[in-house]
SEKE-92409 format. One line per 10 residues: for each residue x, y negated, z of N, C-alpha, C. Coordinates in nm, 4 decimals, decimal comma, m for minus. Atoms other than C-alpha are relative to their C-alpha. Layout:
BEGIN
X Y Z X Y Z X Y Z ~ ...
This chain:
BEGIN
0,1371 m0,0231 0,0448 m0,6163 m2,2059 m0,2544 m0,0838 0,0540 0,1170 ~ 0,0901 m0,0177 m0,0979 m0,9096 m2,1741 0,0042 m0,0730 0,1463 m0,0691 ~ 0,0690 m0,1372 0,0578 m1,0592 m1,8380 m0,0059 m0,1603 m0,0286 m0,0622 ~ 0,1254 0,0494 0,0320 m1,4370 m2,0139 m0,0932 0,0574 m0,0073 m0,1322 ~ m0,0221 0,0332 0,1700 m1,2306 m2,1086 m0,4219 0,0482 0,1267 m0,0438 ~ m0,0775 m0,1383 0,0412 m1,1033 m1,7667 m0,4822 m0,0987 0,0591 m0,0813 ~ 0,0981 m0,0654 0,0808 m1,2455 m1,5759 m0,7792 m0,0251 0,1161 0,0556 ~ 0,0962 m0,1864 m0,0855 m1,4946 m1,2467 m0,6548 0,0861 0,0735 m0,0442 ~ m0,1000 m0,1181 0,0674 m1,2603 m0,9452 m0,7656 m0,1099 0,1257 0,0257 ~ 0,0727 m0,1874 m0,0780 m1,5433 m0,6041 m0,7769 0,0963 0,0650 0,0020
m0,0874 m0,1382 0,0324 m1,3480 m0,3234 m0,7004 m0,0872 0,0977 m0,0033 ~ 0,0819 m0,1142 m0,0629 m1,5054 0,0021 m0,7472 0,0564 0,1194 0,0619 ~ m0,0110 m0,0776 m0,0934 m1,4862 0,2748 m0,4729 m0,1260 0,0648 m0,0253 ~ 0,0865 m0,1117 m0,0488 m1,6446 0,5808 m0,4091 m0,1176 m0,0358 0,1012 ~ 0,0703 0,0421 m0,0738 m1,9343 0,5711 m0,1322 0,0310 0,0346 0,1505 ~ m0,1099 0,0042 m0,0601 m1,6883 0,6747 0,0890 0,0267 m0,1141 0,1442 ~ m0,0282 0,0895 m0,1110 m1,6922 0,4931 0,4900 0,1174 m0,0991 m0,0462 ~ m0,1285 0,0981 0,0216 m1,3373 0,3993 0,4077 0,0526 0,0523 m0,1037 ~ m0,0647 m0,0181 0,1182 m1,1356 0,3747 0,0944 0,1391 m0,0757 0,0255 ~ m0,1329 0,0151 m0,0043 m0,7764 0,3724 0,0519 0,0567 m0,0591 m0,0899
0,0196 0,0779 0,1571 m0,7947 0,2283 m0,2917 m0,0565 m0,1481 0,0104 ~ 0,0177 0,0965 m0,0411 m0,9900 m0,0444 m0,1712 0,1058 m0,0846 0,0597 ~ m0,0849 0,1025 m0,0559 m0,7731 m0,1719 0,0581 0,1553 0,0585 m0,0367 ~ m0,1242 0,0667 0,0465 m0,4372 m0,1346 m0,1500 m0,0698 m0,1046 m0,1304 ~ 0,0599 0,1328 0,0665 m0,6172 m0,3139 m0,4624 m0,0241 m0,0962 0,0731 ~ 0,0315 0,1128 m0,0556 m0,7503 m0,5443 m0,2253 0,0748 m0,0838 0,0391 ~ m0,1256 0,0969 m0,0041 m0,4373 m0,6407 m0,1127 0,1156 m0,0738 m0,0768 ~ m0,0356 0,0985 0,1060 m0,3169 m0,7162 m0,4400 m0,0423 m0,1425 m0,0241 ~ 0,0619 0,1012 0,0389 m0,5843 m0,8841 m0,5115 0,0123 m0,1843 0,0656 ~ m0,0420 0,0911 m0,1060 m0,5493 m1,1266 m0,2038 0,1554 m0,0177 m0,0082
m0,1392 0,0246 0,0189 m0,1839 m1,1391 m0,2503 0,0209 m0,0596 m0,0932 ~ m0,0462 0,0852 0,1003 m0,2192 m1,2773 m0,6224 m0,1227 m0,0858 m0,0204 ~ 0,1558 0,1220 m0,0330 m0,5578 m1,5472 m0,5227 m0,0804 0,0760 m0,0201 ~ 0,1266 m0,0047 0,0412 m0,8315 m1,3401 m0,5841 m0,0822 0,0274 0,1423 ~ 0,0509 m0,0413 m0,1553 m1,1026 m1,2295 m0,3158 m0,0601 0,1415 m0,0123 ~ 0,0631 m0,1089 0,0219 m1,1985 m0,8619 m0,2919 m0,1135 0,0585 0,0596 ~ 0,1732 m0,0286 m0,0326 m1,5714 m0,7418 m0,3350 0,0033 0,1790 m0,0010 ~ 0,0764 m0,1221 0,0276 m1,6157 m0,3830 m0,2590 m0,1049 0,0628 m0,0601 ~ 0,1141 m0,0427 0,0771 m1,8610 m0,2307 m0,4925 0,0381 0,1633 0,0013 ~ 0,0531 m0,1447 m0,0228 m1,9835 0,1191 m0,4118 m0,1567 0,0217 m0,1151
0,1054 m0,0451 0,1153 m2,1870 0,3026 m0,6646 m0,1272 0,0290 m0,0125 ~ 0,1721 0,0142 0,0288 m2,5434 0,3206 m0,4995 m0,0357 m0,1484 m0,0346 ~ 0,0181 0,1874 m0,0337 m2,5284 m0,0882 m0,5008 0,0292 m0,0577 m0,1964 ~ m0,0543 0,0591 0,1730 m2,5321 m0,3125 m0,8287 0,1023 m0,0870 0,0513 ~ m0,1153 0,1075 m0,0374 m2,2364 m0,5317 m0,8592 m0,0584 m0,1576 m0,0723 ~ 0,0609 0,0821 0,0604 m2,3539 m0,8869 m0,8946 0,0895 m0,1396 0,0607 ~ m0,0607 0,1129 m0,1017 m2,1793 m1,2432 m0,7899 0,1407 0,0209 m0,0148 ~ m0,1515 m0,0472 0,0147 m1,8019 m1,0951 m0,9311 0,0259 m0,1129 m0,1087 ~ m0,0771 0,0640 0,1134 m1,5911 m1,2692 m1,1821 0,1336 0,0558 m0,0558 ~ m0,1426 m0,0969 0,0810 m1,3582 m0,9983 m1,2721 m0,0329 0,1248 0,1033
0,0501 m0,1402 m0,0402 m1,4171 m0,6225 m1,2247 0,1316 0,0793 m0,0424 ~ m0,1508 m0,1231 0,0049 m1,1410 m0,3535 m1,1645 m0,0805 0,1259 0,0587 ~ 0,0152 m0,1278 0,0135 m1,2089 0,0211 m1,1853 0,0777 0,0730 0,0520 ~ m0,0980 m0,0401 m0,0916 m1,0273 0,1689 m0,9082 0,0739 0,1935 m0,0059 ~ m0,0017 m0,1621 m0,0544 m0,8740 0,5423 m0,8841 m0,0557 0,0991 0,0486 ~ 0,0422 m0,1122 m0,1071 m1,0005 0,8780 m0,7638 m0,0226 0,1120 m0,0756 ~ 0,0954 m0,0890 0,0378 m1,1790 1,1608 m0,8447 0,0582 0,0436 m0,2017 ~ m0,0348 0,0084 0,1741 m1,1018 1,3301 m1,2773 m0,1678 m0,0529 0,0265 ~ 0,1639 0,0547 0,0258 m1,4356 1,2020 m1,4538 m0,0781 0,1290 m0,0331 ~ 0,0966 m0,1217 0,0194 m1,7130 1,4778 m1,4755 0,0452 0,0097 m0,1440
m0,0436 m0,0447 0,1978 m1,6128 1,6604 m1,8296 m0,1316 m0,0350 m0,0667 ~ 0,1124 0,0331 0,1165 m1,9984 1,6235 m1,9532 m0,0141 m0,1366 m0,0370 ~ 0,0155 0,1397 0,0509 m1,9384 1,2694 m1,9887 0,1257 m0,0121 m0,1604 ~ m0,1105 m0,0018 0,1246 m1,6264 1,3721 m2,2655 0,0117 0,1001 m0,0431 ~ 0,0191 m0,1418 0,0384 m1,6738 1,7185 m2,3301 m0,1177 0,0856 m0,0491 ~ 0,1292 m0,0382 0,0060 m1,9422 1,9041 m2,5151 m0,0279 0,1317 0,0673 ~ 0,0153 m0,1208 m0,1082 m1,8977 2,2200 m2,3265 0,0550 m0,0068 0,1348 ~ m0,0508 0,0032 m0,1334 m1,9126 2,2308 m1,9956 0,0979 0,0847 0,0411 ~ m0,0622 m0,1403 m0,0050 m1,5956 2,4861 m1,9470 0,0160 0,0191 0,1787 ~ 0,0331 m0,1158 m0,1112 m1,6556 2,7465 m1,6352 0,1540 m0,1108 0,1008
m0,1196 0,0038 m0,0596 m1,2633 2,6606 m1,5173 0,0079 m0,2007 0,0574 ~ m0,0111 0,1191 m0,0293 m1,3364 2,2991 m1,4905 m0,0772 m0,0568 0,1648 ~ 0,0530 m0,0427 m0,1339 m1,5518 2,3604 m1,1963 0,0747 0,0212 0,1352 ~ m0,0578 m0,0303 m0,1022 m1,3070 2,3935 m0,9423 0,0467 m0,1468 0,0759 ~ m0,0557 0,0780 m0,0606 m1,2262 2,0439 m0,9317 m0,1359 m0,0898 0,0708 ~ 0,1006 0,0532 m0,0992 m1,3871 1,7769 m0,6950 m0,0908 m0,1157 m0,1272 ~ 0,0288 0,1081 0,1258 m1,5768 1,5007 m0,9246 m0,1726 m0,1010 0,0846 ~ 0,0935 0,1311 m0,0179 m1,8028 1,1984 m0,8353 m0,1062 m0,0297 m0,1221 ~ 0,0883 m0,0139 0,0753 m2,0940 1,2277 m1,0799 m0,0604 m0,1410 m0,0100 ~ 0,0673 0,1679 m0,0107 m2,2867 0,9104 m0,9295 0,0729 m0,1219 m0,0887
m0,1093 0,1087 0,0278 m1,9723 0,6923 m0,9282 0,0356 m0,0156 m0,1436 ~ m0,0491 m0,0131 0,1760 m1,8836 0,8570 m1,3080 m0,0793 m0,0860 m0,0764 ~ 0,0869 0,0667 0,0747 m2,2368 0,7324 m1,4340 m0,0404 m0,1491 0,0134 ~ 0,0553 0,1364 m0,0166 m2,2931 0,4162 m1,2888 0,1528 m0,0961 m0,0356 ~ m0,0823 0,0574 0,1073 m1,9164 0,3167 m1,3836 0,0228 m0,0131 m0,1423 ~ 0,0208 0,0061 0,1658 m1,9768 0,3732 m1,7469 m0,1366 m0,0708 0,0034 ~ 0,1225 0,0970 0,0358 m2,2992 0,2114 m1,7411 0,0137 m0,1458 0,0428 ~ m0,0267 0,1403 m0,0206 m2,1401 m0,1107 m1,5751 0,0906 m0,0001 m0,1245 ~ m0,0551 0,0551 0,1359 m1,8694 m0,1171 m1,8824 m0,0762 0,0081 m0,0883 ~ 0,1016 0,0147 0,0684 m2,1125 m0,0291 m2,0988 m0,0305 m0,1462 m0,0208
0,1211 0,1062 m0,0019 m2,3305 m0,3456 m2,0181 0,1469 m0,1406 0,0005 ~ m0,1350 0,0523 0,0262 m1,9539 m0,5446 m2,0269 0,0384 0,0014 m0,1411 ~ m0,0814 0,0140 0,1449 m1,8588 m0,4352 m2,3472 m0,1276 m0,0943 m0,1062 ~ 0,0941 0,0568 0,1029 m2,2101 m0,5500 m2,5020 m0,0482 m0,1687 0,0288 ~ 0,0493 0,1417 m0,0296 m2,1789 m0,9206 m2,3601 0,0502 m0,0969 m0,0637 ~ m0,0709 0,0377 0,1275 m2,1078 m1,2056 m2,5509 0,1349 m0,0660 0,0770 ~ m0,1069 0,0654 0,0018 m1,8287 m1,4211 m2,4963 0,0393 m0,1059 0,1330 ~ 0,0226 0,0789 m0,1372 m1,9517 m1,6557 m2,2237 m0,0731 0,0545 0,1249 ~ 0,0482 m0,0480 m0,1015 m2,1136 m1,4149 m2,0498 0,1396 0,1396 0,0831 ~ m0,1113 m0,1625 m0,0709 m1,7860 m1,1200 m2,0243 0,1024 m0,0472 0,0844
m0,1103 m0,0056 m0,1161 m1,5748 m1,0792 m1,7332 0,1695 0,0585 m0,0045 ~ m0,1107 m0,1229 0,0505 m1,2157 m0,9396 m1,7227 m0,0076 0,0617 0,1160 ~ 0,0139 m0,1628 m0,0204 m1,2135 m0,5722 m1,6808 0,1470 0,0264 0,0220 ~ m0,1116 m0,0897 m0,0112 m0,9207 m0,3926 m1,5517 m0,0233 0,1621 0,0410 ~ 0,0295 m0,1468 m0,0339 m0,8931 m0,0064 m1,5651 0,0861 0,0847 0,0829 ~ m0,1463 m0,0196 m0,0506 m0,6492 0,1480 m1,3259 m0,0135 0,1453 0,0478 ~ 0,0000 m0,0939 m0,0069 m0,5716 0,4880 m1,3330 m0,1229 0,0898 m0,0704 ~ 0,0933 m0,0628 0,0570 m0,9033 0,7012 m1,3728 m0,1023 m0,0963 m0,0438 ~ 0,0404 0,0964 0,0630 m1,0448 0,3480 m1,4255 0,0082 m0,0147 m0,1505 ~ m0,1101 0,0764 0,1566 m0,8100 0,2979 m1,7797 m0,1074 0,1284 m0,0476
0,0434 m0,1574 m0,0154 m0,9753 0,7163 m1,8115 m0,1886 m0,0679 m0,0669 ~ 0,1215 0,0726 m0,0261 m1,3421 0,5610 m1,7430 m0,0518 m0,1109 m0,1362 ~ m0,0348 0,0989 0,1184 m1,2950 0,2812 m2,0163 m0,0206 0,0498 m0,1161 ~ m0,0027 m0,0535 0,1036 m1,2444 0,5056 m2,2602 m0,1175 0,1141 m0,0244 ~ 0,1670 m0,0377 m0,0241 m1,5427 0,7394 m2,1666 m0,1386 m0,0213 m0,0795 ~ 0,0995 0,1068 0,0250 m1,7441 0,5061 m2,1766 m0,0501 m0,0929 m0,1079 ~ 0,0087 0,0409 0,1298 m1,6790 0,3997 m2,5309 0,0452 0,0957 m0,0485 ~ 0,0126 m0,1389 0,0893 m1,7293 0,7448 m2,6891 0,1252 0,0336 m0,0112 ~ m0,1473 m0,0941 m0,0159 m1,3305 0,8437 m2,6107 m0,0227 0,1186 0,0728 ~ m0,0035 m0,1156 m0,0453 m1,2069 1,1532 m2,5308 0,1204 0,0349 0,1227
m0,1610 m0,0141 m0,0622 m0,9448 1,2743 m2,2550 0,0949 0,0918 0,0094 ~ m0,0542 m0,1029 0,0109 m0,7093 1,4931 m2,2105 m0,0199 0,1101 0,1820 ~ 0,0839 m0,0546 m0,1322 m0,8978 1,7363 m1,9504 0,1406 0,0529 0,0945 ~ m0,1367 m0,0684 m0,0575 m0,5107 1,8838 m1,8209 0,1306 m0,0441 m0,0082 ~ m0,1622 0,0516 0,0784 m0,1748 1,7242 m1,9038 0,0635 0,1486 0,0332 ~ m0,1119 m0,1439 m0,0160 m0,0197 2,0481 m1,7640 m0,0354 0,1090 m0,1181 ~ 0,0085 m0,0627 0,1044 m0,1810 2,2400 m2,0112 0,0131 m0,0631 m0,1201 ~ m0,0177 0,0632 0,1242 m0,1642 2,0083 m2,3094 0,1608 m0,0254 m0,0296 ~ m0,1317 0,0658 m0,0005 0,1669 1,8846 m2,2278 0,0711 0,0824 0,0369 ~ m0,0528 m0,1380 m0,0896 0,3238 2,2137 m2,0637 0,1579 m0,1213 m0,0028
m0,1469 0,0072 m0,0266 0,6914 2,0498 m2,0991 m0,0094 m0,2047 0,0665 ~ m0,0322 0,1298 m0,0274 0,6038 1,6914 m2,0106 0,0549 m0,0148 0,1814 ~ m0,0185 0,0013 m0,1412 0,8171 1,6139 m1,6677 m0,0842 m0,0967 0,1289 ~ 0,0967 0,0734 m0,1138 0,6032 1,4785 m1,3683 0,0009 0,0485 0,1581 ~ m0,0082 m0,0183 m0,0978 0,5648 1,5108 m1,0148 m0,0391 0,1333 0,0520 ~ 0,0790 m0,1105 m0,0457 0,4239 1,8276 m0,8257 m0,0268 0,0152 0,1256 ~ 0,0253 m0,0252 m0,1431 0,4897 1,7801 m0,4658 m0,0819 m0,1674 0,0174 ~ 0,0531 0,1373 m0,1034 0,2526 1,5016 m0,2678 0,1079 m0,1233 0,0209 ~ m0,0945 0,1157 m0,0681 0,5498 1,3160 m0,1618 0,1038 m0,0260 m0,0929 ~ m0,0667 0,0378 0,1274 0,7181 1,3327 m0,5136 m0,0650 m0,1460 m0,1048
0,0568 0,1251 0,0728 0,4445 1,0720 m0,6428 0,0053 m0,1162 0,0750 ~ m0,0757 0,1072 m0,0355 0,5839 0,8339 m0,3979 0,1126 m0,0968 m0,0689 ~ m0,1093 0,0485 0,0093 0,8811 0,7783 m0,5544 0,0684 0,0182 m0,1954 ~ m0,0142 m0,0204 0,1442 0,8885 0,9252 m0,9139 m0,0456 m0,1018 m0,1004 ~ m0,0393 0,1793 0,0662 0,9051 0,6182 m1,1861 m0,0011 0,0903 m0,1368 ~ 0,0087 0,0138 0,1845 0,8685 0,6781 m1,6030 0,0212 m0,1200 m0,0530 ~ m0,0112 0,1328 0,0964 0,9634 0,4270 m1,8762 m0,1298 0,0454 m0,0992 ~ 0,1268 m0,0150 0,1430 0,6549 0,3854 m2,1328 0,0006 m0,1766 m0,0548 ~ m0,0199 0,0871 0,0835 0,6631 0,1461 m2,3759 m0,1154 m0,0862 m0,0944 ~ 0,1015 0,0469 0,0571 0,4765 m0,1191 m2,4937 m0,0286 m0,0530 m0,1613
0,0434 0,0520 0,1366 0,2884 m0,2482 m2,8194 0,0332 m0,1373 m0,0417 ~ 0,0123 0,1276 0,0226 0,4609 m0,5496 m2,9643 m0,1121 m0,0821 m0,0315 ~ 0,1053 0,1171 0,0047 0,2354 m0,8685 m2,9287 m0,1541 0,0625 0,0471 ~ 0,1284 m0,0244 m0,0875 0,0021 m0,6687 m2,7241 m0,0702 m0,0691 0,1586 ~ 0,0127 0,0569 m0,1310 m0,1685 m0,8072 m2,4263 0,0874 0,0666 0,1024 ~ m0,1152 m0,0640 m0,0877 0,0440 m0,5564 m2,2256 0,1517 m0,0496 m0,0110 ~ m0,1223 0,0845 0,0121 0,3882 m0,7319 m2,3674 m0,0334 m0,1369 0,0485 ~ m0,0459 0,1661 m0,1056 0,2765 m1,0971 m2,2833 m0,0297 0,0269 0,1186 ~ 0,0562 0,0407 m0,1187 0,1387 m0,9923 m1,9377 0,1882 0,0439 0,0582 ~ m0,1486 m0,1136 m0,0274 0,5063 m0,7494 m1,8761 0,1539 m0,0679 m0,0501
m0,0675 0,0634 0,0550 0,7121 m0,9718 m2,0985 0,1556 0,0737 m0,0226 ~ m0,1148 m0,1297 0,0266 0,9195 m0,6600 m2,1943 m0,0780 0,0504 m0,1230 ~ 0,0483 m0,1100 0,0333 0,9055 m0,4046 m2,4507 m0,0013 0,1599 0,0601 ~ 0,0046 m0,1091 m0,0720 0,9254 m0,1288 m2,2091 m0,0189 0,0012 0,1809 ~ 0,0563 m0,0071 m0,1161 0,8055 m0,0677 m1,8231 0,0347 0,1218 0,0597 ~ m0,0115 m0,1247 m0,0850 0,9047 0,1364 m1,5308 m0,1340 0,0391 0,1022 ~ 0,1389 m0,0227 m0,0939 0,5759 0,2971 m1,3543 0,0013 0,1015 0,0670 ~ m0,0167 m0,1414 m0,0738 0,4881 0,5512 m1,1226 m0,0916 0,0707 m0,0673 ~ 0,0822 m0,1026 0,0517 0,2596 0,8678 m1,2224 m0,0465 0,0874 0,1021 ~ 0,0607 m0,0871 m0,0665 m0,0075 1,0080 m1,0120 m0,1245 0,0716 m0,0876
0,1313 m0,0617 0,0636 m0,2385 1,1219 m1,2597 0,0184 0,1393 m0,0954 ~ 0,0040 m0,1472 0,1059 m0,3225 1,4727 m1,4275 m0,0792 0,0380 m0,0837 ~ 0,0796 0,0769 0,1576 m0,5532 1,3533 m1,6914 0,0380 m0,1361 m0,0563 ~ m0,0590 0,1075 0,0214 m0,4976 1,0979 m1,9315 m0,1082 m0,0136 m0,1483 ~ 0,1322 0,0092 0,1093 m0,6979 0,9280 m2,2471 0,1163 0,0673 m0,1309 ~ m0,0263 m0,0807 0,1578 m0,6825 1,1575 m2,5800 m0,0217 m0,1344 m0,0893 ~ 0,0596 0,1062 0,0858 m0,8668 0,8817 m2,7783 m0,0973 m0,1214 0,0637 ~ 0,1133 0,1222 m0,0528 m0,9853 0,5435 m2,6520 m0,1218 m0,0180 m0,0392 ~ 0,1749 m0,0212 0,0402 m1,2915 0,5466 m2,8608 0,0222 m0,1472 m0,0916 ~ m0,0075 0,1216 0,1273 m1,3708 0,2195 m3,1352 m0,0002 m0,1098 0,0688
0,0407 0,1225 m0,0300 m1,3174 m0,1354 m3,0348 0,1766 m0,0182 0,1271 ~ m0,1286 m0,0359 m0,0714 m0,9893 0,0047 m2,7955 0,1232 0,0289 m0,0750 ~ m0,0862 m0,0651 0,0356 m0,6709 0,0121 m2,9053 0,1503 0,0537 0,0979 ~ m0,1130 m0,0268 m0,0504 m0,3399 0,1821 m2,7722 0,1487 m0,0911 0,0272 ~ m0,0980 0,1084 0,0529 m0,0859 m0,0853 m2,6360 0,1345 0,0463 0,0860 ~ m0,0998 m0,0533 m0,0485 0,1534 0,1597 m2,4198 m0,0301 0,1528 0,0077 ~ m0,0491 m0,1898 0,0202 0,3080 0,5360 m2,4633 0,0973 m0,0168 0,1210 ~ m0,1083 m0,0636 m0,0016 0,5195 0,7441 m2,2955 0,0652 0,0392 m0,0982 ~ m0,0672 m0,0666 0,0877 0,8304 0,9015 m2,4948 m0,0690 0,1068 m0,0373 ~ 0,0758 m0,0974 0,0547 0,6245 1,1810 m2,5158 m0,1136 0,0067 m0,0363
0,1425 0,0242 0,0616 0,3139 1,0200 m2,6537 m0,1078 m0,0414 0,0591 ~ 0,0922 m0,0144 m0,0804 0,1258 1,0613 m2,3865 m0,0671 m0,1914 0,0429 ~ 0,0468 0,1384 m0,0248 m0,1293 0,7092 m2,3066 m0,0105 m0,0261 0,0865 ~ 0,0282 0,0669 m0,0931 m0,0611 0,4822 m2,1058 m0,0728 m0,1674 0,0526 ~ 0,0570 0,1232 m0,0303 m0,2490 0,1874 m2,1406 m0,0968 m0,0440 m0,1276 ~ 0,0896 0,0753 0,1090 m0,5625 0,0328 m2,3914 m0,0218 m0,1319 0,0657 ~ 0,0713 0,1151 m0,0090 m0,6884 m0,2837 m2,4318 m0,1270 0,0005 m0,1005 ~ 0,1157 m0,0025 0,0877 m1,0285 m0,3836 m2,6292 0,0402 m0,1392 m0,0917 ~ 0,0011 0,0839 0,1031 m0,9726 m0,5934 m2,9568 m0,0661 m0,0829 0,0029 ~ 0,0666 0,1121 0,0264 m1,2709 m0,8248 m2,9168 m0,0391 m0,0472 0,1481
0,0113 0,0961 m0,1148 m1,2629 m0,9125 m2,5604 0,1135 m0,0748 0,0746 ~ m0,1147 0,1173 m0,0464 m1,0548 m1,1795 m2,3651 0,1042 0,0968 0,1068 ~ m0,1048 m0,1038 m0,0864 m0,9441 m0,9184 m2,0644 m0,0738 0,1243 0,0023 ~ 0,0609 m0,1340 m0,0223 m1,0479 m0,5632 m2,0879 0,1097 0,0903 m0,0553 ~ m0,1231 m0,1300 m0,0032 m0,7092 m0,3100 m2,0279 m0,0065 0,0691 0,1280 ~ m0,0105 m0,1185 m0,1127 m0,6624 m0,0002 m1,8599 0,1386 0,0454 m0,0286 ~ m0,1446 m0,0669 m0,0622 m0,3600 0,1257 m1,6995 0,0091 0,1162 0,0374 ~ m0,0035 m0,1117 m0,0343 m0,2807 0,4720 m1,6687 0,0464 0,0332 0,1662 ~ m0,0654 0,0453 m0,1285 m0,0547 0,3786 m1,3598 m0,0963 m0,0681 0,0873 ~ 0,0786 0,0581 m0,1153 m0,1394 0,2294 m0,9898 0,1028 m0,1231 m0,0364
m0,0469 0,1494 m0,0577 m0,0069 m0,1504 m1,0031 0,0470 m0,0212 0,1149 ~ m0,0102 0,0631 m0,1241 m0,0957 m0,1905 m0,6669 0,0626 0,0876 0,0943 ~ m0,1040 m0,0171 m0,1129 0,1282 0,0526 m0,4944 0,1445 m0,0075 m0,0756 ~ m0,1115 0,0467 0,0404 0,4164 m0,1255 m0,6852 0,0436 m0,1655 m0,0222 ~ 0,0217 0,1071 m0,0143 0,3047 m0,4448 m0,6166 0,0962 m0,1212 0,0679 ~ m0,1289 0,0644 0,0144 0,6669 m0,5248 m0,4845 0,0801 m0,0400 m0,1206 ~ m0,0532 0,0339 0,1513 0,7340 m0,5606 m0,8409 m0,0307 m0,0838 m0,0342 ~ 0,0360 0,1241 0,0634 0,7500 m0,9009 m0,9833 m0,0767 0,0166 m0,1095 ~ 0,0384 m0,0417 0,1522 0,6168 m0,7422 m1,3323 m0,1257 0,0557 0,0848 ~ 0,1191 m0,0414 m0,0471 0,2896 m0,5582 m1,1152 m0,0663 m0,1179 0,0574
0,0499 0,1138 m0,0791 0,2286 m0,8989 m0,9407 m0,0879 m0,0665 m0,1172 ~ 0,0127 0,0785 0,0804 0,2342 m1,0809 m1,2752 m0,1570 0,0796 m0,0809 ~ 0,0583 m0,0480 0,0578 m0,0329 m0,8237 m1,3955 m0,1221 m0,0325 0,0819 ~ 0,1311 0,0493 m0,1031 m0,2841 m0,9007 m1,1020 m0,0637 m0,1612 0,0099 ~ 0,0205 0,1290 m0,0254 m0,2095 m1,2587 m1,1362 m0,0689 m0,0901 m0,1269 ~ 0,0571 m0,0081 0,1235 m0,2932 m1,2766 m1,5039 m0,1669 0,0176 m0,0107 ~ 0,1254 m0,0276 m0,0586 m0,5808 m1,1161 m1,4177 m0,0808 m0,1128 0,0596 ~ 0,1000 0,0446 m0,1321 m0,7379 m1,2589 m1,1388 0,0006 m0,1972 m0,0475 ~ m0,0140 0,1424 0,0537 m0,6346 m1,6332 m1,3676 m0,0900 m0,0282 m0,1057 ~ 0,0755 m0,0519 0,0812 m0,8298 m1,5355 m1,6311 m0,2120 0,0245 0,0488
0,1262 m0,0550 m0,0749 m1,1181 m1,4228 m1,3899 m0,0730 m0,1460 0,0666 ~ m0,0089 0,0963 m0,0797 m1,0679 m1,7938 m1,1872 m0,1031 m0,0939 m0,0988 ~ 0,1820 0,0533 0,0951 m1,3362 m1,9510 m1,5133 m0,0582 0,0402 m0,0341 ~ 0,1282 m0,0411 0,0328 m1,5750 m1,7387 m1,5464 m0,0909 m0,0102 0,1191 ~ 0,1206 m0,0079 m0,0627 m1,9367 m1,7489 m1,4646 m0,0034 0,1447 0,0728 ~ 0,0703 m0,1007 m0,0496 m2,0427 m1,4980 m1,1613 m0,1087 0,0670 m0,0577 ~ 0,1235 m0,0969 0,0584 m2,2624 m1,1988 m1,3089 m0,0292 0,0946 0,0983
């Protein structure tokens, strides 16, 4: 496939010189045909044919929280990036059929998704979850792996073609409640969410997990490739 035929892939990134997120998504992306469009959050995204919601930053709490709490303040948070990514799904979720793109949510993306359709998250796993096991050192989320399990006959089983998945875990928020129109199509043993999809659109799932730094995985490939196949007939928006 000639890269001219390659479907646009937005990614979104921070505003950020260089992004590190960028270019591992990107190299998915290019690894399973697609072509990757950087989209930074002062810029509109326009000319894509499949949009992915990249990692970073928790999401500002006043976008899921009605009190702003004092202790939440300590962390770093992308405000811009928060609002103008919910206002691009937003304007996604309300399109019709020939006009929607597939959406992928990945990590604080999957987070974002749910936001963004009046869900809630879970502002701490360490405090909510006090006994759930997870990483703690930097160089432990290299290598640390979970089983979570998927929703028979969910889009997450035909893309995975399992009922269960080994992933890594860098995240320390996670979605409480997807919000209406989302449903839940992978857990952890301990409940905890790892993955929605949206009931009335063709591709729109979020992944709690990074894909793309496991993208040696025949099962993470198949998830980009799905994707980005899906993305290969639609109209540019």
């Amino acid at each position: 496939m000639s890269f001219c035929s390659r479907p646009r892939i937005g990614i979104s990134t921070s505003r950020a010189p260089v992004s590190l997120s960028f270019f591992s998504i990107g190299f998915a992306v290019l690894l399973c045909g697609g072509l990757p469009v950087r989209l930074r959050p002062h810029r509109k995204f326009k000319n894509i044919q499949g949009l992915i919601l990249s990692g970073g930053p928790h999401v500002y709490p006043s976008f899921y929280l009605r009190n702003h709490l004092p202790h939440f303040l300590k962390h770093s948070y992308d405000y811009q990036r928060d609002s103008r990514e919910i206002a691009w799904l937003q304007h996604l979720l309300r399109t019709t059929d020939q006009e929607e793109i597939p959406t992928l949510g990945i990590c604080r993306g999957a987070q974002v998704m749910a936001v963004a359709n009046s869900g809630r998250l879970h502002p701490s796993l360490v405090t909510t979850f006090p006994h759930a096991r997870y990483p703690r050192h930097p160089l432990a989320y290299l290598t640390f792996r979970k089983k979570v399990y998927l929703t028979p006959g969910s889009l997450m089983e035909n893309i995975f073609q399992a009922r269960d998945v080994w992933v890594n875990s860098l995240h320390r928020q996670a979605i409480d409640e997807p919000g209406p129109g989302f449903v839940v199509t992978a857990r952890e043993g301990n409940g905890i969410i790892q993955a929605i999809e949206h009931t009335q659109k063709g591709f729109c799932l979020g992944v709690q997990f990074h894909p793309e730094l496991m993208i040696h995985r025949k099962t993470m490939r198949r998830l980009f490739r799905v994707f980005i196949e899906r993305a290969s007939g639609k109209k540019p928006c």
